[in-house]
C-alpha positions, 0 to 999 in steps of 0.5 A, spaced: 814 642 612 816 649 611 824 649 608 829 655 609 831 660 604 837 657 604 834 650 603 830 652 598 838 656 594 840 649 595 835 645 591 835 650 585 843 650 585 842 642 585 837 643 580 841 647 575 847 643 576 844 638 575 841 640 568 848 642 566 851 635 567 846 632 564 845 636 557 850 641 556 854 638 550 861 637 550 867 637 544 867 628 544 863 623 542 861 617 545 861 610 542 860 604 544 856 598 543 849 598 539 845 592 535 845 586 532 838 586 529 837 580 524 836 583 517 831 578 515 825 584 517 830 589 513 831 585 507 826 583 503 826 581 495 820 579 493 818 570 493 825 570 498 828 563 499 827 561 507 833 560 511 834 557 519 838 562 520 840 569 520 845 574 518 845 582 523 847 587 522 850 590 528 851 598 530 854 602 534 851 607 539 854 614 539 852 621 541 856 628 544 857 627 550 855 631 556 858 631 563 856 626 566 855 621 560 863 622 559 864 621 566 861 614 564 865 613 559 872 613 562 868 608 567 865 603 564 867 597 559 867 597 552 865 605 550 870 610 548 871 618 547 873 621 541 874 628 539 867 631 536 871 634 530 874 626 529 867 624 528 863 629 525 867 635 521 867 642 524 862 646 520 858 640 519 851 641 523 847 635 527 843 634 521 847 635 516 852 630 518 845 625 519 843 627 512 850 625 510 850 618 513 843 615 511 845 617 504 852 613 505 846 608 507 842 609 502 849 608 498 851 602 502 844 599 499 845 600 492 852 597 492 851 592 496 844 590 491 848 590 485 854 586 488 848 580 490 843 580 483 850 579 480 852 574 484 847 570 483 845 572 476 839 575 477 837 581 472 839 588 474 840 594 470 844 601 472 843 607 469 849 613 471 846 619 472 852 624 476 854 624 482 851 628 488 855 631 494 853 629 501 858 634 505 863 640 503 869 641 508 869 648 511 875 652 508 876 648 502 876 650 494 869 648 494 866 651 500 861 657 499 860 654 491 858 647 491 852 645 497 850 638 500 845 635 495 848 638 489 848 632 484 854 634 479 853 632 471 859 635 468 868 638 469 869 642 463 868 637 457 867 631 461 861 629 463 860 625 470 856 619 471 860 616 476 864 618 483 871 616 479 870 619 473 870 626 478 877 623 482 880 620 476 879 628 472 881 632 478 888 628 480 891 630 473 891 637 475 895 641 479 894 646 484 891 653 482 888 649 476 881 652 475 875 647 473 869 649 471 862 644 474 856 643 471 851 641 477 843 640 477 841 644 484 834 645 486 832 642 478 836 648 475 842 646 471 848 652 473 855 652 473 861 654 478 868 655 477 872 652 482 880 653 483 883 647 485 888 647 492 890 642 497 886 638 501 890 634 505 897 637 507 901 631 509 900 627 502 899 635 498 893 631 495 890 637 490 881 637 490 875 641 491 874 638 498 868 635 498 865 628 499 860 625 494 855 618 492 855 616 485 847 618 483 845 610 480 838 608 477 838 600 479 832 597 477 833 588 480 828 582 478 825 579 483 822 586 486 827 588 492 825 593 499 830 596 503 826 598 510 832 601 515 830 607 517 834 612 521 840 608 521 846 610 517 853 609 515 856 604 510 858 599 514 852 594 514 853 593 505 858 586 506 851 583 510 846 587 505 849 583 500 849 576 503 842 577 506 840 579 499 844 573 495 841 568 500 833 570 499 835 568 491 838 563 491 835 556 494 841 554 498 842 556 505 848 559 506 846 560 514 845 553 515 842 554 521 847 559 524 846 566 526 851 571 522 854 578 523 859 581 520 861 589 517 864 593 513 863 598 507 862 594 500 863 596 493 861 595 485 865 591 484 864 587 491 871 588 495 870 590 503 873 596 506 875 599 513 870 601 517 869 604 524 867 601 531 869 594 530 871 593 536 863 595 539 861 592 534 864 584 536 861 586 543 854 588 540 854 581 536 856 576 541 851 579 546 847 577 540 849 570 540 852 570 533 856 564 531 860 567 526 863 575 524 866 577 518 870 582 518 874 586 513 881 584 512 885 589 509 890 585 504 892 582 510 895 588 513 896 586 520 897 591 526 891 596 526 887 592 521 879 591 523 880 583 523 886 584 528 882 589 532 876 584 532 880 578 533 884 581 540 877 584 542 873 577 541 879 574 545 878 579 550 872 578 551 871 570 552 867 569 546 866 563 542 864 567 536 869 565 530 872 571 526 873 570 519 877 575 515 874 577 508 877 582 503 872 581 498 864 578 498 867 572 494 871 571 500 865 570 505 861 566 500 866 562 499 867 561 507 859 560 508 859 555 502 866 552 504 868 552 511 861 553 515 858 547 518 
């Protein structure tokens, strides 16, 4: 079969808009829906206890969207644009915004391990050994001076052994202030003088621009493994540490039960806010999960995630229960308490 020129014109003109609307990159992000994957594969302490049940993890998908799958977002349940600078910070390269977001895991894994051996009274020991600098916002004091993986040990006489140490120093200062920061960088210790400007123009909040995870050195007995590979982000630290604190200790907090839940946990076991909760219901009860945890915010009400997770689990018919919790406390008390 022999085709015409003006055939021929026309499948390439197909072929090339094909392609466009299938990967050129446009400025929004597409989230919607990932995971539940249990975390007993995730997890392991060494000599863990068994249990019937299992806690998730839950994910949320996400990419920058070309044509066609931004077309398809404004179409179909539960997937949501977003501007790409919402996402990601202008200036921040795929793979540095990547980067970012498995060191926030690796963060996530640490805090969680410490809030679980403490609760259950296990030994652990931490060293500080500064913080290390996961992004730097273009524009700002610190752009062009300090560099992701920077790990920063000293401002002007004070030496730095934890992200607060950092904050608490800069929020005495004022705005023109300079500040002189001792940082490790490619195992050489140098200094940079940073002069201190607004990074936040509604609060008028003086700082050099920069996020940071505090450098810790955790050793745990029994032996603990973490194997989450290319996921990121912090929200998973609320279920690392009930997945951890149940492998040591004898009772099952599961009861038999498949458990889900999110939100980013600190030192000191408080829960906060994360992004996506509302994928992340859907994503748990495709999953079959019984119960979701999700963070509570002192009760706030409105926008918080428990509310947005409580109208999304209504919206969706599911018999999950939703279960508000501000602390890891909270969710202990809810499995040793509340669940059947």
């Amino acid at each position: 079969m022999k085709f015409s020129k003006k055939q021929i014109v026309s499948l390439i003109l197909a072929v090339i808009v094909a392609f466009f609307l299938s990967t050129y990159k446009l400025p929004y992000y597409i989230q919607k829906p990932g995971g539940a994957d249990a975390l007993k594969p995730i997890v392991q302490v060494e000599n863990a206890n068994e249990s019937e049940g299992d806690f998730h993890l839950v994910t949320v998908r996400g990419g920058q969207a070309t044509p066609i799958q931004y077309a398809l977002a404004k179409i179909l349940p539960h997937h949501q644009i977003l501007d790409i600078n919402d996402v990601r910070p202008e200036g921040i390269t795929d793979e540095e915004y990547f980067q970012a977001q498995l060191q926030m895991m690796e963060s996530s894994q640490e805090a969680s391990t410490v809030v679980a051996y403490t609760a259950a009274g296990k030994d652990i020991t931490i060293e500080f050994n500064g913080v290390y600098v996961v992004s730097v916002v273009p524009g700002l004091a610190a752009d062009g001076i300090l560099q992701m993986g920077d790990r920063i040990i000293g401002i002007d006489d004070l030496e730095i052994k934890e992200s607060n140490d950092l904050i608490s120093y800069i929020e005495k200062k004022k705005i023109g202030d300079q500040i002189t920061v001792r940082l490790i960088r490619d195992d050489k210790e140098i200094s940079k003088d940073i002069t201190l400007g607004v990074i936040d123009e509604e609060t008028k909040q003086v700082g050099i621009g920069i996020t940071l995870v505090t450098d810790r050195d955790v050793q745990v007995n029994p032996p603990l493994a973490f194997s989450s590979g290319n996921i990121g982000g912090p929200s998973a630290g609320l279920m690392f540490s009930l997945e951890i604190y149940n492998q040591l200790t004898e009772e099952d907090l599961t009861k038999g039960h498949q458990i889900a839940g999110t939100g980013e946990i600190d030192y000191e076991g408080n829960v906060g806010r994360i992004g996506g909760i509302d994928k992340k219901v859907v994503a748990a009860d495709r999953e079959g999960v019984d119960v979701f945890f999700a963070p509570n915010e002192g009760g706030r009400g409105g926008d918080s995630n428990y509310e947005v997770a409580k109208k999304k689990a209504e919206e969706i018919g599911t018999d999950m229960v939703i279960v508000p919790v501000d602390t890891f406390d909270d969710a202990l008390r809810y499995l040793k308490e509340e669940l059947k």
